[in-house]
Biotite code that builds the C-alpha atoms (Angstrom):
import biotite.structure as struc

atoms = struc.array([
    struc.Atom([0.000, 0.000, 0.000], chain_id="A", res_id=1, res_name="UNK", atom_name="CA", element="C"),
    struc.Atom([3.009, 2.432, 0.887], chain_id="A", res_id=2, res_name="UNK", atom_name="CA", element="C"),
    struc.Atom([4.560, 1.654, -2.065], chain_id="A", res_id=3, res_name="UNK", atom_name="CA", element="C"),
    struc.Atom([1.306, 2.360, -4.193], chain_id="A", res_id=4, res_name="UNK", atom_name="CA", element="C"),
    struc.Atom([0.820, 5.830, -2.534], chain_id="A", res_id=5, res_name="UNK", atom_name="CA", element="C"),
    struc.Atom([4.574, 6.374, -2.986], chain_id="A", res_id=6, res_name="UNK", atom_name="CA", element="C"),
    struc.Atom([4.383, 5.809, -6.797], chain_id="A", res_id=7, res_name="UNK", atom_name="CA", element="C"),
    struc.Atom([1.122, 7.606, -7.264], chain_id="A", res_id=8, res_name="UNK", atom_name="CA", element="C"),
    struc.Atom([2.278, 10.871, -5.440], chain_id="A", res_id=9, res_name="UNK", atom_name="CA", element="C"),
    struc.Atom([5.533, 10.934, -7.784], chain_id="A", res_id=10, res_name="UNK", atom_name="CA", element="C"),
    struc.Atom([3.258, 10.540, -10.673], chain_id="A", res_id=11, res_name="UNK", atom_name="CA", element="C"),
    struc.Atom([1.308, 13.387, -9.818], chain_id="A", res_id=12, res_name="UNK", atom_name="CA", element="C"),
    struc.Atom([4.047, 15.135, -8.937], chain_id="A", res_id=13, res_name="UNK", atom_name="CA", element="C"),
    struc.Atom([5.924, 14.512, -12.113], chain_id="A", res_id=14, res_name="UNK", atom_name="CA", element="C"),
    struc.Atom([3.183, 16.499, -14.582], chain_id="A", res_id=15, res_name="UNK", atom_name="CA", element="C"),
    struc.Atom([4.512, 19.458, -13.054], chain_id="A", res_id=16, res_name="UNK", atom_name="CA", element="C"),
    struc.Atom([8.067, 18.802, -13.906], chain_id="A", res_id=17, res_name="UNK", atom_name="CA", element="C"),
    struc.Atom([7.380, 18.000, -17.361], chain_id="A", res_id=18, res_name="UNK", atom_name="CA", element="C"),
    struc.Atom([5.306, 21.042, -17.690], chain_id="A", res_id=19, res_name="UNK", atom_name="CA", element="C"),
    struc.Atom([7.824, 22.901, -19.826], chain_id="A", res_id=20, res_name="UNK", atom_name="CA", element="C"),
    struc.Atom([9.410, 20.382, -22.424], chain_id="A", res_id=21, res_name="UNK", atom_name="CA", element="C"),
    struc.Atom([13.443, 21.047, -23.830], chain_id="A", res_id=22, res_name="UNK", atom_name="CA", element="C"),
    struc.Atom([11.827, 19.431, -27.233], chain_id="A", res_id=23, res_name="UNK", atom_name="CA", element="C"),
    struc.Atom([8.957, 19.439, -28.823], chain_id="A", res_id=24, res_name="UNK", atom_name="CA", element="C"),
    struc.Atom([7.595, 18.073, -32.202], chain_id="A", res_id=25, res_name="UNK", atom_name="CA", element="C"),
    struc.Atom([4.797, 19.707, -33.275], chain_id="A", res_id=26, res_name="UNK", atom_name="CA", element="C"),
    struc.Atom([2.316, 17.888, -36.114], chain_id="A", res_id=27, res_name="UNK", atom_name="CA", element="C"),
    struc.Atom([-1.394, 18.802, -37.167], chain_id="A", res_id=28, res_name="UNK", atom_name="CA", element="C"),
    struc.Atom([-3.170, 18.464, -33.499], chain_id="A", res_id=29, res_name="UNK", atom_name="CA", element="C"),
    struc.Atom([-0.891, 16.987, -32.090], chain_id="A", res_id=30, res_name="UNK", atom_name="CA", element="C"),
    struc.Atom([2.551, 17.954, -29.922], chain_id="A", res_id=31, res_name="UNK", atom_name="CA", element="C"),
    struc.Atom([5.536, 15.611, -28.704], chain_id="A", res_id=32, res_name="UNK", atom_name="CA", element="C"),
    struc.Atom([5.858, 15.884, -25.578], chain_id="A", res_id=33, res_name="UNK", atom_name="CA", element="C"),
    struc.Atom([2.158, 18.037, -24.885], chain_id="A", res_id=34, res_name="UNK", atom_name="CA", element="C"),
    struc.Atom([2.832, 21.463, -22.632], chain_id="A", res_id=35, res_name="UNK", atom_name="CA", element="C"),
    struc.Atom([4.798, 25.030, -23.166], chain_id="A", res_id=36, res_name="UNK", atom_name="CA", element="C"),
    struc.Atom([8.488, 24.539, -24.555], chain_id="A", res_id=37, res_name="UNK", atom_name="CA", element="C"),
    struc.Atom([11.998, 25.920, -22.383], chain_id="A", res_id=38, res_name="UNK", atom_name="CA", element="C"),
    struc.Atom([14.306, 24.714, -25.641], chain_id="A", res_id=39, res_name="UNK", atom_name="CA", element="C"),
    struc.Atom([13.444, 23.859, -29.041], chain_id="A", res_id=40, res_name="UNK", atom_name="CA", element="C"),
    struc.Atom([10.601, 23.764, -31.204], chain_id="A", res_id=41, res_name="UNK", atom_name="CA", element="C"),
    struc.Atom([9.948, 21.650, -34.901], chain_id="A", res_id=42, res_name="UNK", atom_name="CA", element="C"),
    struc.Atom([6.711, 22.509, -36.027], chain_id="A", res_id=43, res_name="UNK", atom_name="CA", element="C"),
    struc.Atom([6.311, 20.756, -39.118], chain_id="A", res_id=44, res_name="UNK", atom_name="CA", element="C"),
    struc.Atom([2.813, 21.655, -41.876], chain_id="A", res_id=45, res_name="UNK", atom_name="CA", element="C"),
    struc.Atom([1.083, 23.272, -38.495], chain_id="A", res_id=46, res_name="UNK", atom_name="CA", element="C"),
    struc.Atom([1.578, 23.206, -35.183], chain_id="A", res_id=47, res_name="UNK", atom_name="CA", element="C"),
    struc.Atom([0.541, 24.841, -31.990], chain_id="A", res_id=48, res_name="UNK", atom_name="CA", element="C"),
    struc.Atom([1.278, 25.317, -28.277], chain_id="A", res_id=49, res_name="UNK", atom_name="CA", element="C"),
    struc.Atom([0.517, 28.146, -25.964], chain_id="A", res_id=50, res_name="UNK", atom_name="CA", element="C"),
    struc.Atom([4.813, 29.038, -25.015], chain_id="A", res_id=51, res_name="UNK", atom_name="CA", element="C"),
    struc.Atom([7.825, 29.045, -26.129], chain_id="A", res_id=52, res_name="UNK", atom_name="CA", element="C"),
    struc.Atom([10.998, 30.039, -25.000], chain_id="A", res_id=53, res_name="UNK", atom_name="CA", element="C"),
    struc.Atom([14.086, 29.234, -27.040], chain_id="A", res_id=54, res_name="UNK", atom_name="CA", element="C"),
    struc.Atom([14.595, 28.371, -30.604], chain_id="A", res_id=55, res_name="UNK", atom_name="CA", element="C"),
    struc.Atom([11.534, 27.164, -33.388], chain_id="A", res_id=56, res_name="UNK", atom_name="CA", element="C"),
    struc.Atom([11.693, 26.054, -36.757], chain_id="A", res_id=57, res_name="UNK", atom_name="CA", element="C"),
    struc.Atom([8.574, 25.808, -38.905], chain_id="A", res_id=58, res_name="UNK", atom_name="CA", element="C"),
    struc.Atom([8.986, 23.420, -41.491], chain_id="A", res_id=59, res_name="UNK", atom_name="CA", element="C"),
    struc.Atom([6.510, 23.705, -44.400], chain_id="A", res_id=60, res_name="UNK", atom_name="CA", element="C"),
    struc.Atom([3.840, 25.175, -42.349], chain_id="A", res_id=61, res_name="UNK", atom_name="CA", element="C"),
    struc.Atom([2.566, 27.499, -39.855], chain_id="A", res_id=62, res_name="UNK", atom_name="CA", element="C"),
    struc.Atom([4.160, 27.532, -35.732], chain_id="A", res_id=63, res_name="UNK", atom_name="CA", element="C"),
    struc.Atom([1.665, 29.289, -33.928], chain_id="A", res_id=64, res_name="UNK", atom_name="CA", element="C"),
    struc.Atom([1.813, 29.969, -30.434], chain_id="A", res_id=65, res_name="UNK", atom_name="CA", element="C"),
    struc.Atom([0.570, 32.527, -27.312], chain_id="A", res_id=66, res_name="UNK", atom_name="CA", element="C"),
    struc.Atom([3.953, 33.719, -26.445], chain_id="A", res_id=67, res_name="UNK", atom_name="CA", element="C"),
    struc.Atom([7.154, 33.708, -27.932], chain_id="A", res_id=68, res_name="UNK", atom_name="CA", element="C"),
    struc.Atom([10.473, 34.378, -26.851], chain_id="A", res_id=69, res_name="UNK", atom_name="CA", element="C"),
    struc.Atom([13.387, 33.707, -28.524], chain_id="A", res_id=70, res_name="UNK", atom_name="CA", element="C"),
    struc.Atom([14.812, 32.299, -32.477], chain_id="A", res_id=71, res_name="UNK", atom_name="CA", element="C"),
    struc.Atom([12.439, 31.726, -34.722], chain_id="A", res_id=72, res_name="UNK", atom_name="CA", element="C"),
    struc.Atom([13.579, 30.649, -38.338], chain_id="A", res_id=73, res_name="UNK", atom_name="CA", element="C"),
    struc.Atom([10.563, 29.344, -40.573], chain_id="A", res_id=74, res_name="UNK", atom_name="CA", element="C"),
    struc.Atom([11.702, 26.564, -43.708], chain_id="A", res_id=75, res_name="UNK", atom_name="CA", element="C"),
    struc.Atom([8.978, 27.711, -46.127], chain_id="A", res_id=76, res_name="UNK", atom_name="CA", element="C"),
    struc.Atom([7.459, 28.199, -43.169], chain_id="A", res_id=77, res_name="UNK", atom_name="CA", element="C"),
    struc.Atom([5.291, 31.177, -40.822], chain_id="A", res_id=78, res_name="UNK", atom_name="CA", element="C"),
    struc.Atom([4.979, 32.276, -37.339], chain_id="A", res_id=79, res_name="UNK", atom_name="CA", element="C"),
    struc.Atom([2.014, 33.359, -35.888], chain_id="A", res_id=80, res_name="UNK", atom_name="CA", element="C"),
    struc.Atom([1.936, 34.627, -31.959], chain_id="A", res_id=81, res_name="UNK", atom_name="CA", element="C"),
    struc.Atom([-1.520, 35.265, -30.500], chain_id="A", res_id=82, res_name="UNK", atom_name="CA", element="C"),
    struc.Atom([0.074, 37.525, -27.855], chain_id="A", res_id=83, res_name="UNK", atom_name="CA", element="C"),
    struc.Atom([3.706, 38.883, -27.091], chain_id="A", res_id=84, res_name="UNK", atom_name="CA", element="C"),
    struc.Atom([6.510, 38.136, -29.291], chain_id="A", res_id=85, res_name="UNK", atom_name="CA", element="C"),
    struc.Atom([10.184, 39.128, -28.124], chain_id="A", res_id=86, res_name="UNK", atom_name="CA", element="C"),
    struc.Atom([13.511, 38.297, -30.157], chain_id="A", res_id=87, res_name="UNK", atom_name="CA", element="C"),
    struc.Atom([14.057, 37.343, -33.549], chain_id="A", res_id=88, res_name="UNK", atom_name="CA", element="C"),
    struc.Atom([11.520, 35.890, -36.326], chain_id="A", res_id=89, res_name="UNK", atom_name="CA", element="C"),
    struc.Atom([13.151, 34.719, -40.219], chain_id="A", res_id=90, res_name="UNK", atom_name="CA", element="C"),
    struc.Atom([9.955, 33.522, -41.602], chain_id="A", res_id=91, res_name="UNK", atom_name="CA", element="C"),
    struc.Atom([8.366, 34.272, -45.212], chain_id="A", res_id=92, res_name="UNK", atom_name="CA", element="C"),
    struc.Atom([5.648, 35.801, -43.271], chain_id="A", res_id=93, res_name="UNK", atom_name="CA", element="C"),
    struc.Atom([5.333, 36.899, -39.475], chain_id="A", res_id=94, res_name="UNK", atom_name="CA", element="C"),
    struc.Atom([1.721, 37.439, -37.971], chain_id="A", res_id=95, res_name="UNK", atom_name="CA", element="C"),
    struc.Atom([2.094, 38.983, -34.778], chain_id="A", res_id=96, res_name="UNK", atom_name="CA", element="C"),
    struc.Atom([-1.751, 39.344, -32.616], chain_id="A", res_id=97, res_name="UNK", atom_name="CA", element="C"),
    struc.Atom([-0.494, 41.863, -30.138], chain_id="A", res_id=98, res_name="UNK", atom_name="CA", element="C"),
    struc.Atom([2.931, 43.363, -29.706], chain_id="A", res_id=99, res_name="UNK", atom_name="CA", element="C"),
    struc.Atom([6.649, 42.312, -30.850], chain_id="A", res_id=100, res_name="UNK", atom_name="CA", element="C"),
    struc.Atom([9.580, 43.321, -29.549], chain_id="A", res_id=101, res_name="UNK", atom_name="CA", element="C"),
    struc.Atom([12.897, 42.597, -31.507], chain_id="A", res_id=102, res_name="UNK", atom_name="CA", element="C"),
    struc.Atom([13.341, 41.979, -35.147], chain_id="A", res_id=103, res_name="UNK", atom_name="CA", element="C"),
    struc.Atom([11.316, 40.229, -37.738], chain_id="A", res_id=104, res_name="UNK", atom_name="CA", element="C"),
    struc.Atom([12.590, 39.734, -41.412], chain_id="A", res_id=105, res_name="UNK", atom_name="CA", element="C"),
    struc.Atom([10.376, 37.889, -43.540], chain_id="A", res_id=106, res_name="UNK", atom_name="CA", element="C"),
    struc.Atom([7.848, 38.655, -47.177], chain_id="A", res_id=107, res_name="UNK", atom_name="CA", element="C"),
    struc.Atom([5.033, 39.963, -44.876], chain_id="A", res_id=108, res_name="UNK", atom_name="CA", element="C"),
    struc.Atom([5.215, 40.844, -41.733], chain_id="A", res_id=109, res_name="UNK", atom_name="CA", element="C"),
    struc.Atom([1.824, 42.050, -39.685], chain_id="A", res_id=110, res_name="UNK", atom_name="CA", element="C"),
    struc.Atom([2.193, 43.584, -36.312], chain_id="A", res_id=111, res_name="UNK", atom_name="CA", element="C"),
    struc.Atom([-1.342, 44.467, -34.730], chain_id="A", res_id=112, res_name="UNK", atom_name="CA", element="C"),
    struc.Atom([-0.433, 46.449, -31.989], chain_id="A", res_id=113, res_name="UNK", atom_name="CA", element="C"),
    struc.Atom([2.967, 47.915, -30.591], chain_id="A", res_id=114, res_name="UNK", atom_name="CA", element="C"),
    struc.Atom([6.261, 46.680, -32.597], chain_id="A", res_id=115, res_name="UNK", atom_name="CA", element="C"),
    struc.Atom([9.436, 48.169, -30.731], chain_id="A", res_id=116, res_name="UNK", atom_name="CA", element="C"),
    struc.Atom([12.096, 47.444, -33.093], chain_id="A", res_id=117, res_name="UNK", atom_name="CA", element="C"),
    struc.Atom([12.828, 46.649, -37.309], chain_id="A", res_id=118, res_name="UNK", atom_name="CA", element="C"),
    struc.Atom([10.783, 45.117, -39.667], chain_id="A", res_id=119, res_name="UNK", atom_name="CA", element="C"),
    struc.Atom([12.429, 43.939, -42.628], chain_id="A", res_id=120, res_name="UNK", atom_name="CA", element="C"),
    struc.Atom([10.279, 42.707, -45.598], chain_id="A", res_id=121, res_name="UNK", atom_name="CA", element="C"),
    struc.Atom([8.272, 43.610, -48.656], chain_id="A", res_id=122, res_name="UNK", atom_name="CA", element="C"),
    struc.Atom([5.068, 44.572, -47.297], chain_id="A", res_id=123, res_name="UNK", atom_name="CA", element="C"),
    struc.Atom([5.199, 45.611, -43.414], chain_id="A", res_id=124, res_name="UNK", atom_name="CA", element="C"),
    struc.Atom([2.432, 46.951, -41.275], chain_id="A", res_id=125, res_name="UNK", atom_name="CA", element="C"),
    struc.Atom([2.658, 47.101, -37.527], chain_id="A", res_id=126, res_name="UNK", atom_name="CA", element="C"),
    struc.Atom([-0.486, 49.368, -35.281], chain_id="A", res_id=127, res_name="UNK", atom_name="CA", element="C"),
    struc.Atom([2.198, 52.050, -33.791], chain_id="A", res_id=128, res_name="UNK", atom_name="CA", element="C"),
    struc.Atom([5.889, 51.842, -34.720], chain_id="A", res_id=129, res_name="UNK", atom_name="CA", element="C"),
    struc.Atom([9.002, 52.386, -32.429], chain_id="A", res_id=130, res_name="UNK", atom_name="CA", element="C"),
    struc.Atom([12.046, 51.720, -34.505], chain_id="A", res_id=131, res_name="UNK", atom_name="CA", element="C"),
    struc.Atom([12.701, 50.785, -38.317], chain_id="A", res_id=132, res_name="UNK", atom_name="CA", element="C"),
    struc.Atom([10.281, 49.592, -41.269], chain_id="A", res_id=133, res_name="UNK", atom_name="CA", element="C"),
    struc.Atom([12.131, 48.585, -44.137], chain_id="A", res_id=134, res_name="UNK", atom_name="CA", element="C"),
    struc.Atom([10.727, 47.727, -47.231], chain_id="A", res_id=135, res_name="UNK", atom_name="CA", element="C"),
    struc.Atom([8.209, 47.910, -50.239], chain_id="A", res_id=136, res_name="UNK", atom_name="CA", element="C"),
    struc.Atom([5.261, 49.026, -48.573], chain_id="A", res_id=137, res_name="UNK", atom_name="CA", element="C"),
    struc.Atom([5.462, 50.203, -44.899], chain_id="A", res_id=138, res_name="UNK", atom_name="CA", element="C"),
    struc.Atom([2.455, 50.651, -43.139], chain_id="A", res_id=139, res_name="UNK", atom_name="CA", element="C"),
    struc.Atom([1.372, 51.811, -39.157], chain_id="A", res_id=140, res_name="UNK", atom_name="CA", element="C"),
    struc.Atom([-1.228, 53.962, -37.824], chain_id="A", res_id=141, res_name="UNK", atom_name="CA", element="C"),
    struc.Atom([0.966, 55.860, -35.772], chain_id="A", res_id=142, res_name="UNK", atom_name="CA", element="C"),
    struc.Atom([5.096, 56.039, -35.707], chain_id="A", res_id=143, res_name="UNK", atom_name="CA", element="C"),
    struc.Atom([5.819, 57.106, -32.082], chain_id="A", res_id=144, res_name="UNK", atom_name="CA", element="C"),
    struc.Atom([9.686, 57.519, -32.517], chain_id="A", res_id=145, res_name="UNK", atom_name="CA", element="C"),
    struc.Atom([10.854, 55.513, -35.781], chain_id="A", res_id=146, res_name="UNK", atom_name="CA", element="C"),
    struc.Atom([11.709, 55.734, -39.693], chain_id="A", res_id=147, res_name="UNK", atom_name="CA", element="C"),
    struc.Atom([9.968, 54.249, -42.544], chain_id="A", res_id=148, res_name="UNK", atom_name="CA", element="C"),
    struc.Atom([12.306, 53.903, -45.609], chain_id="A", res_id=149, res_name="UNK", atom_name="CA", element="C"),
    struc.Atom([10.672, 52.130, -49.055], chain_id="A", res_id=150, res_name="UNK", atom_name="CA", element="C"),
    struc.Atom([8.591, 52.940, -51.840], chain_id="A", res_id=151, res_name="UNK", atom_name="CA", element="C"),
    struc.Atom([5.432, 53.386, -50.586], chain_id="A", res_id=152, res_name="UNK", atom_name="CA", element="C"),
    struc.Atom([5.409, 54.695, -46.761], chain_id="A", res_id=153, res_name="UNK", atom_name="CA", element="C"),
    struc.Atom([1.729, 54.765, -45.060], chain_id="A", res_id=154, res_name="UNK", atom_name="CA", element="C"),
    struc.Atom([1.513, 56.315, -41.774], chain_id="A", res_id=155, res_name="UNK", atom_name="CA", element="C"),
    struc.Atom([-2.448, 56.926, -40.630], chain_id="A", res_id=156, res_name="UNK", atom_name="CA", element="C"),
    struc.Atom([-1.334, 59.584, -38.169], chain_id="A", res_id=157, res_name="UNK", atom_name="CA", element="C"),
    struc.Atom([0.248, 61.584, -40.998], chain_id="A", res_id=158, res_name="UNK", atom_name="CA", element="C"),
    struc.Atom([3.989, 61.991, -42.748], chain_id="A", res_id=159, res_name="UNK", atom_name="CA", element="C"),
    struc.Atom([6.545, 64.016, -41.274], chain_id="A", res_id=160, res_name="UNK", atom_name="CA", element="C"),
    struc.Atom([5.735, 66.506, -44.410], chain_id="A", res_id=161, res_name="UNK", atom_name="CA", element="C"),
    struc.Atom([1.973, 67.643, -42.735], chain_id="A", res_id=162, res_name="UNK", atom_name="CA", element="C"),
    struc.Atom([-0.151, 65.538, -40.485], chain_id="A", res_id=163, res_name="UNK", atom_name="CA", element="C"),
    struc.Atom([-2.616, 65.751, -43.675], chain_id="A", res_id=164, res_name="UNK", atom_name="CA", element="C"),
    struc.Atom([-0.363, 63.997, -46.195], chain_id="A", res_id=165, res_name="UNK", atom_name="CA", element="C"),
    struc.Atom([-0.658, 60.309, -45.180], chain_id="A", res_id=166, res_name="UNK", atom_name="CA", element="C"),
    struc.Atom([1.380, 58.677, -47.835], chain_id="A", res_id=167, res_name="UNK", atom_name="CA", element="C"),
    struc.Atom([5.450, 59.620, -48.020], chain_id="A", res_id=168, res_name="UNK", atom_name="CA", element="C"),
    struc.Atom([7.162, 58.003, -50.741], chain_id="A", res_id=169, res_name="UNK", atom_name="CA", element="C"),
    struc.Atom([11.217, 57.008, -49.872], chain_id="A", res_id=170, res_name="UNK", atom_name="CA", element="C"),
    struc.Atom([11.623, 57.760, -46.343], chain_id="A", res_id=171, res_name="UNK", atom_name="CA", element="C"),
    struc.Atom([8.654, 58.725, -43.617], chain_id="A", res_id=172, res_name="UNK", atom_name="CA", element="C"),
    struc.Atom([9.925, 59.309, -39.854], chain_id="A", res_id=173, res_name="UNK", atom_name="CA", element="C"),
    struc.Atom([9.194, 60.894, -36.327], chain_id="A", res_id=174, res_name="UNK", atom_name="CA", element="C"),
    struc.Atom([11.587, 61.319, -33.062], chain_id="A", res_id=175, res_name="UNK", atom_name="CA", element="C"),
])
C-alpha cells in the first residue's frame, strides 16, 4: 500500500516537472511531448502550443503559439503569436496578434499592436511603430519615434511633411 501511494504521489508530482518540455515536435493536433516549450521547437505543416521560450523552426507550415520568446527561423514556413513576441523571427511571413519586440525579417510581416524594433520585408504593417520599417510598402497607424524607408510609406497619423499627407514616398519618420 506504501509503495502504491509512494508511486502515485511521484506521478502526480511529475506532470509538473514536465510542464515545460526542452523538445517538442509539433504535427497537425498533435505535440511531442504536450505542454509550453523551455528549448526547441519543430513545427512541421502546423503546429501549436501556448509558449515558447528558445529556438523554433517551422517546417513547411505554420508555428503558432501565445507567447514567444526567442529564435524563430521558418523553412517555407510562418509564425504566428496570438500575444507577445520578443527576439528574432526569419519567416516568409510573421503574424504577430499583439505586440513584438525585436526583429522580424520575412515577405510579410503584420504587427497588430505595438512593434518596438525593425521590420524587414516587402510589405510591413505594424499598429504604432518604435524603430525601423524597411521595405516595399510600410504601413502603421501611428510612428511614435521611428523611420519608414521604401517605396510606398503609409503612416495613418500623418507623414513628417503635414499631419494631412498620409502617404510619403522614400523615407517617412518621427523622433
Amino acid at each position: 500500500m506504501k509503495k502504491t501511494l509512494l508511486a502515485a504521489s511521484l506521478l502526480a508530482l511529475s506532470t509538473s516537472v514536465f510542464a515545460e518540455n526542452i523538445a517538442q515536435l509539433s504535427l497537425p493536433d498533435t505535440n511531442l511531448p504536450e505542454g509550453d516549450v523551455k528549448g526547441a521547437r519543430l513545427a512541421t505543416l502546423w503546429g501549436k502550443t501556448d509558449n515558447v521560450k528558445g529556438f523554433e523552426i517551422a517546417l513547411f507550415g505554420l508555428a503558432e503559439s501565445n507567447n514567444f520568446s526567442g529564435l524563430h527561423i521558418g523553412l517555407y514556413g510562418a509564425q504566428r503569436v496570438r500575444n507577445d513576441f520578443t527576439g528574432v523571427a526569419l519567416s516568409i511571413a510573421n503574424w504577430h496578434d499583439n505586440n513584438a519586440t525585436g526583429g522580424v525579417l520575412g515577405a510579410v510581416n503584420y504587427t497588430k499592436n505595438n512593434i518596438t524594433g525593425a521590420q524587414l520585408g516587402f510589405v510591413n504593417y505594424a499598429g504604432t511603430l518604435n524603430g525601423l520599417q524597411f521595405g516595399l510598402i510600410n504601413a502603421t497607424t501611428r510612428i511614435n519615434k521611428g523611420v519608414q524607408i521604401g517605396l510606398i510609406n503609409y503612416d495613418e497619423s500623418g507623414t513628417f511633411v503635414d499631419k494631412n499627407l498620409k502617404v510619403f514616398p522614400i523615407i517617412n519618420a518621427r523622433f
